[in-house]
C-alpha positions in Angstrom: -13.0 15.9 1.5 -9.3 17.5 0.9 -7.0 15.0 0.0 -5.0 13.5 2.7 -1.2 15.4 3.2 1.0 12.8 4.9 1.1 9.1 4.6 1.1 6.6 7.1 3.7 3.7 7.5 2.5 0.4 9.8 4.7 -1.7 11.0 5.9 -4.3 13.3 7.4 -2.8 16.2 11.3 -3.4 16.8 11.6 -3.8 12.9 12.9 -1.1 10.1 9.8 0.3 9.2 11.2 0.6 5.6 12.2 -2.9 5.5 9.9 -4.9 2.5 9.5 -8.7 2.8 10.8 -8.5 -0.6 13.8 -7.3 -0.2 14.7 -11.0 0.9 14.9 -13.7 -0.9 11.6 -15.7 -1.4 12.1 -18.4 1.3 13.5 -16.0 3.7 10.9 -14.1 3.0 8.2 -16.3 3.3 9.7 -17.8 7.0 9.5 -14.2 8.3 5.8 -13.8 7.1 4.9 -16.8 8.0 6.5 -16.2 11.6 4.5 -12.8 11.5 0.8 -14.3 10.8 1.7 -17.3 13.4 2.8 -14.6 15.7 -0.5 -12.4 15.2 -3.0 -15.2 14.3 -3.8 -13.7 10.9 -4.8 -16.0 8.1 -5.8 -15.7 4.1 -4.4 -14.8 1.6 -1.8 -13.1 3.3 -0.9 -16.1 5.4 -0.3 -18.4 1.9 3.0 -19.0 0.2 1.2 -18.1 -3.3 1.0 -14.2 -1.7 4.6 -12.8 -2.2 4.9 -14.4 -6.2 2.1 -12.4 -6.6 2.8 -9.1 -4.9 6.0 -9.5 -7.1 4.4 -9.4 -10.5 2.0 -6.8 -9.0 5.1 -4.6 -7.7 6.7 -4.9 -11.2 3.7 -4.4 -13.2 3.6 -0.6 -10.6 7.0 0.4 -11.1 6.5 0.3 -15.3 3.5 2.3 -14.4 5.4 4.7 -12.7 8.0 4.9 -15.1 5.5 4.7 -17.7 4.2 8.1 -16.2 7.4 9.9 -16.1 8.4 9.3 -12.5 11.3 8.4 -11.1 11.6 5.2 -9.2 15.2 5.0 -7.2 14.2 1.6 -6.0 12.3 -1.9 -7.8 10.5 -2.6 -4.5 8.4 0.0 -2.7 7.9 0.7 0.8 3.8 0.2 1.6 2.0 3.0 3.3 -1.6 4.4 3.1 -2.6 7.7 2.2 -3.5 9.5 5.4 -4.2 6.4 8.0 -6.2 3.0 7.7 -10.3 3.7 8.0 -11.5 2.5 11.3 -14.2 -0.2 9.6 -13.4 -4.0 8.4 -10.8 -2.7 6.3 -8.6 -1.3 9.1 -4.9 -2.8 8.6 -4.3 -2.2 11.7 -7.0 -5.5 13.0 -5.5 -8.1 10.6 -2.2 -7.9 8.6 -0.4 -5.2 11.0 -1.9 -5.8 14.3 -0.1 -4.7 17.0 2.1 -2.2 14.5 3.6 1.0 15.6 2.7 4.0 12.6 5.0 6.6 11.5 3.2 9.5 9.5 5.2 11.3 6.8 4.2 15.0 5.3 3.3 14.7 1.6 5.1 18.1 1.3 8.3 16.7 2.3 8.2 13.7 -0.5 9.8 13.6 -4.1 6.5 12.6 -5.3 7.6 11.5 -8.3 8.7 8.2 -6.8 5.7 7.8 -5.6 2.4 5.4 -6.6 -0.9 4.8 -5.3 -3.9 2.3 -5.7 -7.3 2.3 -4.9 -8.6 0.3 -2.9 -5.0 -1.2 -3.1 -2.2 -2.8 -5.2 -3.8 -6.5 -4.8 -7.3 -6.1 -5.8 -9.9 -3.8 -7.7 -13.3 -2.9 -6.9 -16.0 -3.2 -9.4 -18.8 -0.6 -10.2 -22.2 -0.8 -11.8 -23.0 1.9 -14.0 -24.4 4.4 -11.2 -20.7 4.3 -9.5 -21.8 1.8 -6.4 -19.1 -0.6 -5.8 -20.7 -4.1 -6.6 -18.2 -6.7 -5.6 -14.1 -6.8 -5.6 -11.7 -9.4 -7.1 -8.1 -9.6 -7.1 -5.8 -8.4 -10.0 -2.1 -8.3 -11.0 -2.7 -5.2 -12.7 -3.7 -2.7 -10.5 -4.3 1.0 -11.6 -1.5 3.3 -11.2 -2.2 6.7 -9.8 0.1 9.7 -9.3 -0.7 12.2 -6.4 -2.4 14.9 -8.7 -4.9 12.6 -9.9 -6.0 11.7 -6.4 -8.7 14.4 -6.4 -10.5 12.9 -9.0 -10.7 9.1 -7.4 -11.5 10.6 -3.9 -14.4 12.4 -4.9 -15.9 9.9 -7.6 -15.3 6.9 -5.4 -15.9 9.2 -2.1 -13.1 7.5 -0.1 -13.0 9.6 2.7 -16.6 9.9 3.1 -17.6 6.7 3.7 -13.8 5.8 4.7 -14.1 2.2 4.2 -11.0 1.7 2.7 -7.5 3.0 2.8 -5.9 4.2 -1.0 -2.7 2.7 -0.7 0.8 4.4 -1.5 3.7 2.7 -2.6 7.2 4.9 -2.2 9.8 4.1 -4.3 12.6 5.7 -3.0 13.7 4.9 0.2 16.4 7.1 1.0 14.4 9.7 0.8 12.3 8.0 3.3 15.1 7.1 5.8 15.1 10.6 6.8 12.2 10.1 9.2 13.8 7.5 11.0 14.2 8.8 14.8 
């Protein structure tokens, strides 16, 4: 399958959907999520204060990466979004964390792609293969692999993502004036 050419933002109706929970401070930012999973009776990991220390660390440990690369980040947090939109299966975003969420789709073409990451399966956790490439279990990690868009190609096909479309590759935008152009 062709790579995906847009990227899909979920979120909470009535909200700024380029707002990050951490872009508040950690308490504020917690009360809001919490509010949100009360709101949407969603539980987890998600749903514990330990989840936004960690998406911290993991959101630092990406923006080295992209640096690291040679991008350009304009911002230290990123804006979440998937590549193309959330597989229909167990994995869809839209049934747990953003139930309920309005999506805004955004052309790859019209992106400064280098302030822009992705992860597969996303930024929180890794999958793990046995030596025939079948995914054998999954686990959580603070340090994620960093893509860029051109290496896509490769992880789409070797993993088959959008084949058997069980899971989203997630895309994290690091500059969000460049995104606030899609705002209506």
């Amino acid at each position: 399958m062709k790579t995906p050419d847009f990227l899909t933002r979920y979120y909470t109706p009535n909200e700024n959907p380029f707002v990050s929970l951490n872009d508040y401070p950690l308490e504020q930012a917690n009360a809001i999520k919490l509010e949100h999973c009360k709101r949407n009776n969603i539980g987890g990991y998600y749903a514990q204060d330990e989840y936004l220390p960690h998406r911290r660390k993991i959101e630092k440990w990406i923006h080295a990466q992209l640096i690291q690369k040679g991008g350009n980040p304009k911002n230290y947090i990123p804006v979440y979004m998937t590549l193309g939109e959330s597989p229909t299966s167990e994995y869809d975003i839209r049934i747990d964390i953003q139930r309920g969420a309005h999506e805004l789709r955004i052309p790859i073409a019209n992106l400064d792609l280098n302030a822009v990451t992705f992860t597969y399966p996303d930024s929180m956790y890794k999958f793990i293969y046995d030596n025939n490439g079948d995914k054998i279990s999954s686990e959580m990690t603070e340090t994620p692999t960093v893509y860029l868009y051109n290496e896509l190609e490769y992880i789409i096909e070797r993993y088959k993502v959008y084949d058997i479309y069980e899971h989203y590759i997630e895309a994290q935008v690091w500059d969000r004036e460049m995104l606030n152009k899609f705002l209506h």
